[in-house]
Backbone as JSON, one array per atom type, in Angstrom:
{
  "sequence": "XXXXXXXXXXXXXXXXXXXXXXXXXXXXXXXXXXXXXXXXXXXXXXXXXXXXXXXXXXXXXXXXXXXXXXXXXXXXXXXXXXXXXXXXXXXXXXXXXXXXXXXXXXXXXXXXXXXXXXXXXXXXXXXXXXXXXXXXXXXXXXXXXXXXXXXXXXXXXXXXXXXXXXXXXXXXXXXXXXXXXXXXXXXXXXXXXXXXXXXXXXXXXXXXXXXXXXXXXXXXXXXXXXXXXXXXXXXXXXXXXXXXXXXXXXXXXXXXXXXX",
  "N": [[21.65, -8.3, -1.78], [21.86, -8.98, 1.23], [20.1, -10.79, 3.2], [19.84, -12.28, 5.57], [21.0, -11.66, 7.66], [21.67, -11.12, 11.6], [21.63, -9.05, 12.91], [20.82, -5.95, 12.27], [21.28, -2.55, 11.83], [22.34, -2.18, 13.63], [20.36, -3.03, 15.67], [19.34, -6.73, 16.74], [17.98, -9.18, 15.03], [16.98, -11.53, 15.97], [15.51, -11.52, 18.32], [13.69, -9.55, 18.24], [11.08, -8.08, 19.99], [7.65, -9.46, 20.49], [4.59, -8.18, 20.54], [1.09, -8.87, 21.92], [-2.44, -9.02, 21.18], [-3.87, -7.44, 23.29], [-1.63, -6.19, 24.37], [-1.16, -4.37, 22.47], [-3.42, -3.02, 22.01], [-3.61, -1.67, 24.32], [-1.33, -0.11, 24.59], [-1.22, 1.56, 22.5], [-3.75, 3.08, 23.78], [-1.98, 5.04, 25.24], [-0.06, 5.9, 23.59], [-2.09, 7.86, 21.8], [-2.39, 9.33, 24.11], [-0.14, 10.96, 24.1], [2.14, 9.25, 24.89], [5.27, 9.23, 24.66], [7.23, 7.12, 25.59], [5.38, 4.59, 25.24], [5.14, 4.84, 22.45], [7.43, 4.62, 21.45], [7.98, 1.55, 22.59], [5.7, 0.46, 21.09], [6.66, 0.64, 18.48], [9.2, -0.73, 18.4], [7.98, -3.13, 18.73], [6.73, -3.77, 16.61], [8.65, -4.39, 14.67], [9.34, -6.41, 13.54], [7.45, -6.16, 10.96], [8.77, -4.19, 9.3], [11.15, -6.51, 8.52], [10.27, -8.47, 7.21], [8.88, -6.95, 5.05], [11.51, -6.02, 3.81], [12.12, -7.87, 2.92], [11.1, -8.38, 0.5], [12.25, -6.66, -0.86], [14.13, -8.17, -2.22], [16.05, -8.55, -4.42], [17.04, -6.26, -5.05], [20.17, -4.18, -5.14], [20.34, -2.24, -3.01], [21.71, -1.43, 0.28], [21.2, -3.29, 2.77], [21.09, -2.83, 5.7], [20.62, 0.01, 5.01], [17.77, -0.2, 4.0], [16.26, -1.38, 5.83], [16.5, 1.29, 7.09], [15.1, 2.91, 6.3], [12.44, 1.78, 5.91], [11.54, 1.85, 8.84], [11.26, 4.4, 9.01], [8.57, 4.26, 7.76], [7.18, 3.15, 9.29], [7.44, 4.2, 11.43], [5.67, 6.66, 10.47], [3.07, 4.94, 10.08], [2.44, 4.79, 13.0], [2.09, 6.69, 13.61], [-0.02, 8.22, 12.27], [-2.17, 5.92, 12.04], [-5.33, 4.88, 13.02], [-6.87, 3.53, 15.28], [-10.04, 3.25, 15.51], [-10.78, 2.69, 12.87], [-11.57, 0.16, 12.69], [-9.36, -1.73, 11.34], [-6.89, -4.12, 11.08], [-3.28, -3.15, 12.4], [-1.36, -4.0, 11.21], [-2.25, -4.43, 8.66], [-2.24, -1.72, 7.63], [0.3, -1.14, 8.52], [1.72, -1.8, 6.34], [1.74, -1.6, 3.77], [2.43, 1.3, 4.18], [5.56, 1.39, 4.5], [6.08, 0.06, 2.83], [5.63, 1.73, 0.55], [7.38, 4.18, 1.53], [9.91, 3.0, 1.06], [10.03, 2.37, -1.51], [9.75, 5.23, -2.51], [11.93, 5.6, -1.92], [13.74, 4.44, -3.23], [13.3, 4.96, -5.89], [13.89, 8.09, -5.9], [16.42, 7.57, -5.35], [17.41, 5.98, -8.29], [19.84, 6.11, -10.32], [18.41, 6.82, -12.69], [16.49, 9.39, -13.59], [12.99, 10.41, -13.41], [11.25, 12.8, -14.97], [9.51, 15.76, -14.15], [6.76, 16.26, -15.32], [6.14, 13.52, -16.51], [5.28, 12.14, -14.21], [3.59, 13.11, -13.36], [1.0, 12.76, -15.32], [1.57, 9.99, -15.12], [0.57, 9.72, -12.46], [-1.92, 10.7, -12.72], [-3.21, 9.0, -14.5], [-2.81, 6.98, -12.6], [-4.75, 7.9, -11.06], [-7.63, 7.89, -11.97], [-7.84, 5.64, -13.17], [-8.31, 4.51, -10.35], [-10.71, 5.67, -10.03], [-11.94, 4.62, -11.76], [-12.27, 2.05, -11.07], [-13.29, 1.8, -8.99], [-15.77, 2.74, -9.23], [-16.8, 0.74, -11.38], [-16.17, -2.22, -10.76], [-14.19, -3.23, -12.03], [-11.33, -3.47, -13.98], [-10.02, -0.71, -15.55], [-9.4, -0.13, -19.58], [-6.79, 0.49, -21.13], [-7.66, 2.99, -23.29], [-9.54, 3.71, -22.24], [-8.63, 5.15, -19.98], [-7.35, 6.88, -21.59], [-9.29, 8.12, -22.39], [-10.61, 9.45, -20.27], [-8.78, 10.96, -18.97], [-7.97, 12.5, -21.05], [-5.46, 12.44, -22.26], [-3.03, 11.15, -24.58], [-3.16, 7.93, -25.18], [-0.41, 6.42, -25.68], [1.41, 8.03, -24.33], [0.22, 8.17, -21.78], [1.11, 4.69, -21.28], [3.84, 5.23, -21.94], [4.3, 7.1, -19.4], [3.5, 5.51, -17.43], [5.59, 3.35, -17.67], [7.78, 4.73, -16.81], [8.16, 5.21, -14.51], [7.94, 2.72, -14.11], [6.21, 1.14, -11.7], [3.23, 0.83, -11.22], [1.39, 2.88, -8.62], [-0.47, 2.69, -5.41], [-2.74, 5.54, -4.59], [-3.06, 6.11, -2.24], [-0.19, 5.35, -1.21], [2.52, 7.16, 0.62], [4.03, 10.05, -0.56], [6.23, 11.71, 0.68], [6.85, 13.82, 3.87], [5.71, 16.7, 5.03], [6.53, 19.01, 7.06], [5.83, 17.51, 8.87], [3.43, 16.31, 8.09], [2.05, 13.77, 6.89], [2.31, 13.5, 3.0], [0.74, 12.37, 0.42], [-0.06, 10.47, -2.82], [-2.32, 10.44, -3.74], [-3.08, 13.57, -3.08], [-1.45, 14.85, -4.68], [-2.85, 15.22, -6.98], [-5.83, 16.47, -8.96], [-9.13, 16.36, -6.79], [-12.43, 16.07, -6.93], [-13.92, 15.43, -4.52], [-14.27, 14.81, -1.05], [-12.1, 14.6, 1.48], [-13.4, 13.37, 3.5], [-15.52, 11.63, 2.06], [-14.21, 10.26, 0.89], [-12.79, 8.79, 2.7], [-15.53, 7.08, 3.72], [-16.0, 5.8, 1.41], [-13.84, 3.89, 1.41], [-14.48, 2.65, 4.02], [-16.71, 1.42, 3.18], [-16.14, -0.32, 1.17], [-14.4, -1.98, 2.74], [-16.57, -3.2, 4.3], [-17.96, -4.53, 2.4], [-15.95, -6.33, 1.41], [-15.41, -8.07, 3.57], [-17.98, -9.36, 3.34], [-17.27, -11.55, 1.42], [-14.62, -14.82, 1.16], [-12.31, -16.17, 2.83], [-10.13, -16.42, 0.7], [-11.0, -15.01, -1.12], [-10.88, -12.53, -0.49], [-8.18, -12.51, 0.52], [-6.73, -12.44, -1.92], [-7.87, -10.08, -3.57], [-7.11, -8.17, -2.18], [-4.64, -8.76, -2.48], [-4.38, -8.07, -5.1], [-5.42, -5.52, -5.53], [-4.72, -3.82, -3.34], [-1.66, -4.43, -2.98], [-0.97, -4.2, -5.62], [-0.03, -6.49, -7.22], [0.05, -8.56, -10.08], [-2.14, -10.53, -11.49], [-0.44, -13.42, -12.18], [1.32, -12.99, -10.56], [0.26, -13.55, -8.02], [-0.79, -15.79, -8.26], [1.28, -17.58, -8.41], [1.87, -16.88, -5.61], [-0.32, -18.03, -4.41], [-0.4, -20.34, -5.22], [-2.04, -21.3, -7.28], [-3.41, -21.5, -10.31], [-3.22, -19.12, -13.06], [-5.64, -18.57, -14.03], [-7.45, -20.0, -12.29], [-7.07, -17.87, -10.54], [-8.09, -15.59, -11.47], [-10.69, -16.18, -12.3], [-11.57, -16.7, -9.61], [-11.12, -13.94, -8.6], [-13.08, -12.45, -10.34], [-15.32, -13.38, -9.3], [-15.63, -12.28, -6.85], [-14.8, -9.67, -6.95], [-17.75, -9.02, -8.48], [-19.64, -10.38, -6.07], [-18.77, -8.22, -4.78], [-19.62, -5.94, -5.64], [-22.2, -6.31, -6.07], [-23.08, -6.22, -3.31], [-22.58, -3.44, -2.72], [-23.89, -1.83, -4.65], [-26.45, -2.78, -3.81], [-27.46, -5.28, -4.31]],
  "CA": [[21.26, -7.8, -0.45], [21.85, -10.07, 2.47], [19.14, -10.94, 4.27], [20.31, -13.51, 6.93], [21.84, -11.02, 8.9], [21.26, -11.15, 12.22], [22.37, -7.76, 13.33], [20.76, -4.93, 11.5], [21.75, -1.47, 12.43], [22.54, -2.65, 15.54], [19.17, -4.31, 16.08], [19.3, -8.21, 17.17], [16.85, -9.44, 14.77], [16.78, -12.58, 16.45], [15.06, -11.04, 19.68], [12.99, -9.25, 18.34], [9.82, -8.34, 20.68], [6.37, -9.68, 19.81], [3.26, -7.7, 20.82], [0.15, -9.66, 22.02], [-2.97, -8.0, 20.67], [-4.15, -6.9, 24.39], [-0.77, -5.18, 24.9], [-1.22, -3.28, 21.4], [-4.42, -1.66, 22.29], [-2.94, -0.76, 25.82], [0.06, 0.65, 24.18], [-1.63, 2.84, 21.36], [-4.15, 3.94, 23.83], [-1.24, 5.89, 25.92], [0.32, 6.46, 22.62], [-2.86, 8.93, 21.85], [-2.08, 10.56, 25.22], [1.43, 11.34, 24.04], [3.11, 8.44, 25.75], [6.76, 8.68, 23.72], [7.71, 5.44, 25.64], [4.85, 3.83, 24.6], [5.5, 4.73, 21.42], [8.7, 3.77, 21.07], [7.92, 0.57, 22.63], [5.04, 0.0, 19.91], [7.51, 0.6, 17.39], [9.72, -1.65, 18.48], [7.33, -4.96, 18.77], [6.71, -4.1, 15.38], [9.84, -3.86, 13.55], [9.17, -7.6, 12.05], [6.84, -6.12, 9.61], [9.7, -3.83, 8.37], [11.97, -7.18, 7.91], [8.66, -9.02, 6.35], [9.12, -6.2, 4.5], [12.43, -6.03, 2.93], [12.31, -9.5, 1.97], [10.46, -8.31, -0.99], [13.42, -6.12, -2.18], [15.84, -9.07, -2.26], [16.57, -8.34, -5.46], [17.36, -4.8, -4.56], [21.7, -3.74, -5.06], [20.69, -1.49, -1.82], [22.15, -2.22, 1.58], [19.95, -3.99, 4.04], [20.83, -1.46, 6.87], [19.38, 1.17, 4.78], [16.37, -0.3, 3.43], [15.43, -0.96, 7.18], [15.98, 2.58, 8.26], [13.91, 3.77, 5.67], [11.44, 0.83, 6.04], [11.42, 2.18, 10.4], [10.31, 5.41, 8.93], [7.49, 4.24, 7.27], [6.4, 2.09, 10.68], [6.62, 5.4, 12.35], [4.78, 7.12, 10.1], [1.96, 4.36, 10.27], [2.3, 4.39, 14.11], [1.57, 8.32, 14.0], [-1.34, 8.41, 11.75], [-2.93, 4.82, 12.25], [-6.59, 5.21, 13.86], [-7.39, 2.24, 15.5], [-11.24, 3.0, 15.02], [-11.58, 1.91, 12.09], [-11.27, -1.35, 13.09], [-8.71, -2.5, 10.42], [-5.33, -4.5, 11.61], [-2.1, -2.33, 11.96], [-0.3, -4.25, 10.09], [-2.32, -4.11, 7.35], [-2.39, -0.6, 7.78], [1.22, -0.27, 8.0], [2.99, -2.93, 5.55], [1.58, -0.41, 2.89], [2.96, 2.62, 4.59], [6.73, 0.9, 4.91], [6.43, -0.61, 0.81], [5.76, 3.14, -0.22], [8.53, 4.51, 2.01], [11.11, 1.96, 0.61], [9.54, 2.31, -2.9], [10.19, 6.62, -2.49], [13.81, 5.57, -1.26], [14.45, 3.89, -4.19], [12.97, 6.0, -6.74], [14.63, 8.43, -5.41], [18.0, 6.86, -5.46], [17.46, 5.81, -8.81], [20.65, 6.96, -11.13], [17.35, 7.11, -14.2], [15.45, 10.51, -13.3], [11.91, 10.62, -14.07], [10.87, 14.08, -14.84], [7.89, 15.93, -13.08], [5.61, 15.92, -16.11], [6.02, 12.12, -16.65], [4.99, 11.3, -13.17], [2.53, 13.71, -12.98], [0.77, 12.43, -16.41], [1.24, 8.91, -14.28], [-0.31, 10.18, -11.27], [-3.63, 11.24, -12.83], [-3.77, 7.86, -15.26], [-3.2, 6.19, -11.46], [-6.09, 8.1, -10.2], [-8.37, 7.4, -13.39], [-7.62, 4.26, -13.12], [-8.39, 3.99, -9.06], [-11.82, 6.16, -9.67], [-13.09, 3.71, -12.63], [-12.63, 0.53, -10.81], [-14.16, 1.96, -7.79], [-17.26, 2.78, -9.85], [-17.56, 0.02, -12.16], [-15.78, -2.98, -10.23], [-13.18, -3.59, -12.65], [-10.39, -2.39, -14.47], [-9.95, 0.11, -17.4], [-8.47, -0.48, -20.29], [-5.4, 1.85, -20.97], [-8.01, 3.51, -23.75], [-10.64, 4.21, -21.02], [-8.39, 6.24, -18.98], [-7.16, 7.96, -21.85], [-10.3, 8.99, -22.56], [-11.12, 10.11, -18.67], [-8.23, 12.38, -18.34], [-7.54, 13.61, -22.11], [-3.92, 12.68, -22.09], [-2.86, 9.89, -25.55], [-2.92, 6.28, -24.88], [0.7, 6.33, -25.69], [1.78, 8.78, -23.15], [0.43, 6.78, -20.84], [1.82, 4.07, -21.2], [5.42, 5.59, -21.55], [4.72, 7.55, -18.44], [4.02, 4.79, -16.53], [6.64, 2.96, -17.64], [8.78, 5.43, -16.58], [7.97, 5.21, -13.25], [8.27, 1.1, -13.19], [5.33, 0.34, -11.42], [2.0, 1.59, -10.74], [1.73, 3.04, -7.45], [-1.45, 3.29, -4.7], [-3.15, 6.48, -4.53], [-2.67, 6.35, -0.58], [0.74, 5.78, -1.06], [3.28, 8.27, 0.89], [5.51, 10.5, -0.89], [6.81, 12.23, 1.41], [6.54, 14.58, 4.49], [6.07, 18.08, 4.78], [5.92, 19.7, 8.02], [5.2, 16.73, 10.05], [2.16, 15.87, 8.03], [2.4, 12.77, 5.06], [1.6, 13.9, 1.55], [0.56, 11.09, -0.41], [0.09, 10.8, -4.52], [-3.49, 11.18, -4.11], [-3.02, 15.01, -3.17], [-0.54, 15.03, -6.25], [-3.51, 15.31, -8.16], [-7.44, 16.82, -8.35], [-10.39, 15.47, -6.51], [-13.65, 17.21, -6.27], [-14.67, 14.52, -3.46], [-13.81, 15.81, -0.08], [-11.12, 13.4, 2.13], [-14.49, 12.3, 4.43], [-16.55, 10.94, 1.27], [-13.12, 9.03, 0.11], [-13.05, 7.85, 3.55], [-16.84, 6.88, 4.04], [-16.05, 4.81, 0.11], [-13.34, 2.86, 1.77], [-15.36, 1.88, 4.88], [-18.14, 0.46, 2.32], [-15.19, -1.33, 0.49], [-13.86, -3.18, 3.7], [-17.69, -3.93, 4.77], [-18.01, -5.48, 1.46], [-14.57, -7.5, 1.3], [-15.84, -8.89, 4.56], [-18.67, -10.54, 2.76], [-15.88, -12.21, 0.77], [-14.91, -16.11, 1.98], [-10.94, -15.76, 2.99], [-9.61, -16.4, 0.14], [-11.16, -14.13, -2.08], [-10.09, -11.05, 0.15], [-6.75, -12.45, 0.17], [-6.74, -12.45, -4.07], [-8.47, -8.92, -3.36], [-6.29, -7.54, -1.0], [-3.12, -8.44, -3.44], [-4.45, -7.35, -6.61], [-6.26, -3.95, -6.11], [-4.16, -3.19, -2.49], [-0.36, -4.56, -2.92], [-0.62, -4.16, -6.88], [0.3, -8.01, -8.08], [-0.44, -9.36, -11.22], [-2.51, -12.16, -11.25], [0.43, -14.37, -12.12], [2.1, -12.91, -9.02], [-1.3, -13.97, -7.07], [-1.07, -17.29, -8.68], [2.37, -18.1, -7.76], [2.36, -16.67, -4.27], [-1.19, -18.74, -3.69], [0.17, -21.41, -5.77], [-2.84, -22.26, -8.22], [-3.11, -21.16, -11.72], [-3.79, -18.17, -13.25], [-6.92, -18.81, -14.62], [-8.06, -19.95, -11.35], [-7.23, -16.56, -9.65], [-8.79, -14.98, -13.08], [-12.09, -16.55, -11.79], [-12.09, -15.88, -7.91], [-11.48, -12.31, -8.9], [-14.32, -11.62, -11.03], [-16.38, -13.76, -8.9], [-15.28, -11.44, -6.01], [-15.5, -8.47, -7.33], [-18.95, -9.41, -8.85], [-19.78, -10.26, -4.66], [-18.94, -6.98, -3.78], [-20.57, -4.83, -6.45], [-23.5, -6.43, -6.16], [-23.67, -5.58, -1.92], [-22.28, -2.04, -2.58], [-25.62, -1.17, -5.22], [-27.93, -3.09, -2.67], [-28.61, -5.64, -5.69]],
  "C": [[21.16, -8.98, 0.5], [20.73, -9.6, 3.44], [18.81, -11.85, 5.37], [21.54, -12.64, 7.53], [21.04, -11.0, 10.17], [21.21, -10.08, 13.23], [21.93, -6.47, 11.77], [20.43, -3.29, 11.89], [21.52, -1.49, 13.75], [21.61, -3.03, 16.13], [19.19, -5.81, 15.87], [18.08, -8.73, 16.45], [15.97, -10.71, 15.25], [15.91, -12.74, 17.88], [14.61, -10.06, 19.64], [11.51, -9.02, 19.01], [8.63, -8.52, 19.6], [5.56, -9.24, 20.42], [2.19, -8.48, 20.85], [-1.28, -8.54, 21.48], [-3.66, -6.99, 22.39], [-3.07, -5.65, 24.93], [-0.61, -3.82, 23.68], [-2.07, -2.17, 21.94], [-4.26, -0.97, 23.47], [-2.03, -0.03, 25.3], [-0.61, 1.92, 23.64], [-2.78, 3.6, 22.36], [-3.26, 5.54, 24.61], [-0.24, 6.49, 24.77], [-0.59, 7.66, 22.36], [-2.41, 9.57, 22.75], [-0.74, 11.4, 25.23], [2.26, 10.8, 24.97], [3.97, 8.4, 24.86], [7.17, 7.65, 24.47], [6.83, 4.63, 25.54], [5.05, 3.62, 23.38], [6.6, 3.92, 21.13], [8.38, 1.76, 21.59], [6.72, -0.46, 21.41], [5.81, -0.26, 18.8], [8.71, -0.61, 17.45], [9.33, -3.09, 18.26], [7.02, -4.89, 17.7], [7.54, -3.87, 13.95], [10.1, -5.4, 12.75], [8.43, -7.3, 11.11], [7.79, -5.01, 8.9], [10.43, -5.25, 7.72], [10.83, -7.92, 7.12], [8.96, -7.74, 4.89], [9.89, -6.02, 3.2], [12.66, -6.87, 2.5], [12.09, -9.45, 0.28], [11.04, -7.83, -2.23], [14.66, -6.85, -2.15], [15.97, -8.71, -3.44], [17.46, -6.78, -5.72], [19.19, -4.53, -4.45], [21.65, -2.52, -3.57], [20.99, -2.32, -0.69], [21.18, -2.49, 2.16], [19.69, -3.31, 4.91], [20.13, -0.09, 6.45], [18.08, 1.33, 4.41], [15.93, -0.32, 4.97], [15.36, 0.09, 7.47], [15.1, 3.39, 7.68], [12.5, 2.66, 5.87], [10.68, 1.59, 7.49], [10.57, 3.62, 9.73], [9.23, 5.31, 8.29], [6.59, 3.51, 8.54], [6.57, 2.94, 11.48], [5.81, 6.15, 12.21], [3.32, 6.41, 10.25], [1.92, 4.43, 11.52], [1.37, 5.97, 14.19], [0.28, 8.55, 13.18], [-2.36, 7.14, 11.7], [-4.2, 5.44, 13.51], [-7.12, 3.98, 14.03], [-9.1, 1.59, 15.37], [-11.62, 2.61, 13.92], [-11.56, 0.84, 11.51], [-10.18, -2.22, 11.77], [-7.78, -2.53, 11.67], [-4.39, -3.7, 11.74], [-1.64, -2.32, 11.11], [-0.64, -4.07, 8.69], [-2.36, -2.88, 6.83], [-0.95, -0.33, 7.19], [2.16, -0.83, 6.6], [2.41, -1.93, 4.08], [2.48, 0.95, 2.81], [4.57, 1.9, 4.3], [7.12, 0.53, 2.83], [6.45, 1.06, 0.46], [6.85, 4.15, 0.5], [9.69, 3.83, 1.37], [11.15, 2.28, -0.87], [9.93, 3.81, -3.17], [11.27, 6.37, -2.35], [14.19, 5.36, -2.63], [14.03, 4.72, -5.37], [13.88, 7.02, -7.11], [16.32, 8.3, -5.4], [17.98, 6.63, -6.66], [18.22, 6.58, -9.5], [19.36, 7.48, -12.45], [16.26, 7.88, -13.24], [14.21, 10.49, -13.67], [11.16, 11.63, -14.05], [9.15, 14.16, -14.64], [6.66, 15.88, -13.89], [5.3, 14.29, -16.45], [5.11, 11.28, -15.32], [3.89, 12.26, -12.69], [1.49, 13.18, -13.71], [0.74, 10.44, -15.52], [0.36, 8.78, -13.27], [-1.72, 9.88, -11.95], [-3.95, 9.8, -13.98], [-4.07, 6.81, -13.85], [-4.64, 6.21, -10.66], [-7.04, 7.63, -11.15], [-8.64, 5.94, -13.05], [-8.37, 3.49, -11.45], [-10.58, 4.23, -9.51], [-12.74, 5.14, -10.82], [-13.24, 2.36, -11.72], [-13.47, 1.1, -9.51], [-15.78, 2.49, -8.13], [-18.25, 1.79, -10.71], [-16.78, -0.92, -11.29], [-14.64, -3.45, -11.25], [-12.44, -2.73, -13.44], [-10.07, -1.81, -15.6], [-9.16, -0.34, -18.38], [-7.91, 0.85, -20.75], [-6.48, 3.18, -22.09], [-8.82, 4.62, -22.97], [-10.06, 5.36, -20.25], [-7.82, 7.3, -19.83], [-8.31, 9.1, -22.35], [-10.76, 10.04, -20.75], [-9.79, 11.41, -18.76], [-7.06, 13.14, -19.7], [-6.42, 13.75, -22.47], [-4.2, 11.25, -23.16], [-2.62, 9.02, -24.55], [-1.46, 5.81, -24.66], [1.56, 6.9, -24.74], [1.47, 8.55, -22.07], [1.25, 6.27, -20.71], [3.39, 4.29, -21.26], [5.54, 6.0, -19.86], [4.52, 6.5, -17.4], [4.65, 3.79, -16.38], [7.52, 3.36, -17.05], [9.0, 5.48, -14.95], [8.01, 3.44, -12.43], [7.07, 0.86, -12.81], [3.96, 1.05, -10.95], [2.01, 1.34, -9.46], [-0.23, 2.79, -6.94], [-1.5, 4.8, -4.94], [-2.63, 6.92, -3.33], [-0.81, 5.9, -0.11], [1.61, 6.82, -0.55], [4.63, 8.64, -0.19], [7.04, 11.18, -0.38], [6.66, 13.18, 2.44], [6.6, 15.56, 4.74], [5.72, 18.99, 6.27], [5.77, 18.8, 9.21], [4.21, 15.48, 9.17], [2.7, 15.14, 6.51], [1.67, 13.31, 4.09], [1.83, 12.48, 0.96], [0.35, 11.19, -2.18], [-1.57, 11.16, -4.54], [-4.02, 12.95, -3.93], [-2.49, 15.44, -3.79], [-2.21, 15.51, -7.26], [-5.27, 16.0, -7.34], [-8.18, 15.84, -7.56], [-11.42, 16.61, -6.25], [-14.03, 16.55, -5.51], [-13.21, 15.1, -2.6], [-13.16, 14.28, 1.11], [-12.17, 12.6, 2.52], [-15.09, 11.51, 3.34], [-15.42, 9.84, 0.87], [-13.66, 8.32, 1.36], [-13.7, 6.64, 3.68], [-16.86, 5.58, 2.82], [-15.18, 3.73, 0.86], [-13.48, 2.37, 3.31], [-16.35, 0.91, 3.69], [-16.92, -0.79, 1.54], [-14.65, -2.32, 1.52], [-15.3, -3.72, 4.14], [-18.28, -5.17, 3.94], [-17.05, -6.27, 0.87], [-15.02, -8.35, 2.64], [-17.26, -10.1, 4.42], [-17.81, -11.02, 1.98], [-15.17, -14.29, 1.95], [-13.02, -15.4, 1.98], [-9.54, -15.53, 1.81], [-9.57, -15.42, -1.34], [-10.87, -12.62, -1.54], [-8.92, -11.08, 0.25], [-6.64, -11.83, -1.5], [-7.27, -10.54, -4.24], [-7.49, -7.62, -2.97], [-4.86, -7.1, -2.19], [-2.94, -8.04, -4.46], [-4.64, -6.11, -6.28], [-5.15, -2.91, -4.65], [-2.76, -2.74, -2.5], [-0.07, -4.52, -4.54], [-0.35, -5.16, -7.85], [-0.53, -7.44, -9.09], [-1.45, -10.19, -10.87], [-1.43, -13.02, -11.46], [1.16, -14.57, -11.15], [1.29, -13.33, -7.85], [-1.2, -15.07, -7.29], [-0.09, -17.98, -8.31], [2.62, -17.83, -6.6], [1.0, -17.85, -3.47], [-1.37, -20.24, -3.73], [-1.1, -22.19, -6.38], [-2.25, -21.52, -9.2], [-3.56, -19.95, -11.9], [-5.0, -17.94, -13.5], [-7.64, -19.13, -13.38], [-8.3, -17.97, -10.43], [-8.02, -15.4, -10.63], [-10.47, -14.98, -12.27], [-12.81, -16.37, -10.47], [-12.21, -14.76, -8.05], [-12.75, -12.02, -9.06], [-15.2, -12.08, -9.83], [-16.87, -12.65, -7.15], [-15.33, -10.53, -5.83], [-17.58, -8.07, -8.04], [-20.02, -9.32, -7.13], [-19.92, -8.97, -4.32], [-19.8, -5.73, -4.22], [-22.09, -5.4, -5.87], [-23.96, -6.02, -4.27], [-23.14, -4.4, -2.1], [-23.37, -1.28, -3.44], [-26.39, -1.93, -4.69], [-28.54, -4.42, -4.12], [-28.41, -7.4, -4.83]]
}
């Protein structure tokens, strides 16, 4: 996949606009009012976090022009459901939305099918998996979740093999109507969207006690999915170091989320 093009579907990537943050929040508030040329012009100043983006699938045998146009629909979808109240960044908002658009493309495209019980049976080890660490601060072991949702250890692990990579919960799968379905409506919850919400307000209040570097290490493990080894080589210490900010990080946050 060439990615020193400078011309991608007929966008000049080289002249690309940049958005100041004063002209964002002017933009998006006439965006709410149903400004479509605001919109569009939002969308535009931020079509470097699509190419930011596709950098990631250099390895990728798809064309470049199509990973962007599926990348654009995930940076419209974040433009259309992004709520600027609750004070997070866009970007970090949308560079999520745009990886799970790209990540459905390809799936999707994939000549190797992965049937609906496999990825359903994935799904609910994903959620398992989201609802233990968000209760105990760390992460299950593959036994743990087969005990939570009654499905072998082994079947697990095939099914989410089968699927390549463990996904987000808040991941998009796709749209129905207008409105994004994500993998966490793939599956049960007896907690009601506002209480998820209300959990991941308390989770950014308590990554903010965090020193910068441990919300980075934070951010890339539990948000963008890394490894630690992939944390260790993108931050460029050792593993064992990022081993140790973790816990110490997660340790930080548990202890201000039970008041201890």
């Amino acid at each position: 996949m060439a990615l020193n093009k400078v011309e991608i579907c007929g966008v000049n990537t080289a002249k690309l606009p940049l958005l100041k943050e004063e002209e964002k929040e002017a933009l998006f508030v006439r965006i709410k009012e149903g400004d479509e040329a605001a919109r569009e012009e939002y969308i535009k100043g931020n079509l470097r976090l699509v190419l930011s983006v596709i950098k990631r699938f250099a390895g990728s045998s798809e064309n470049v022009d199509d990973l962007f146009q599926i990348g654009c629909v995930g940076l419209m979808k974040a433009v259309d459901n992004f709520d600027p109240g609750r004070e997070v960044k866009f970007s970090t908002y949308a560079v999520p939305m745009i990886i799970g658009e790209i990540r459905r493309y390809l799936r999707d495209n994939n000549s190797i099918r992965v049937s609906r019980s496999l990825r359903d049976t994935a799904y609910k080890a994903i959620y398992a998996k989201e609802g233990y660490m968000r209760k105990h601060m760390k992460e299950p072991t593959v036994q743990e979740i087969a005990e939570e949702i009654g499905i072998a250890k082994e079947d697990i692990v095939f099914a989410l093999d089968a699927i390549q990579a463990p996904m987000s919960l808040y991941e998009p799968v796709y749209s129905d109507g207008g409105d994004t379905l994500y993998v966490m409506d793939q599956v049960s919850d007896k907690k009601s969207r506002e209480e998820n919400w209300i959990e991941e307000l308390s989770l950014e209040a308590a990554m903010e006690r965090l020193n910068e570097r441990e919300r980075y290490i934070i951010r890339l493990r539990f948000f963008e999915g890394k490894t630690q080894m992939e944390v260790a080589e993108q931050i460029q210490i050792s593993q064992a170091q990022v081993s140790r900010l973790e816990k110490n990080a997660l340790k930080a946050m548990r202890h201000y989320l039970l008041g201890k």
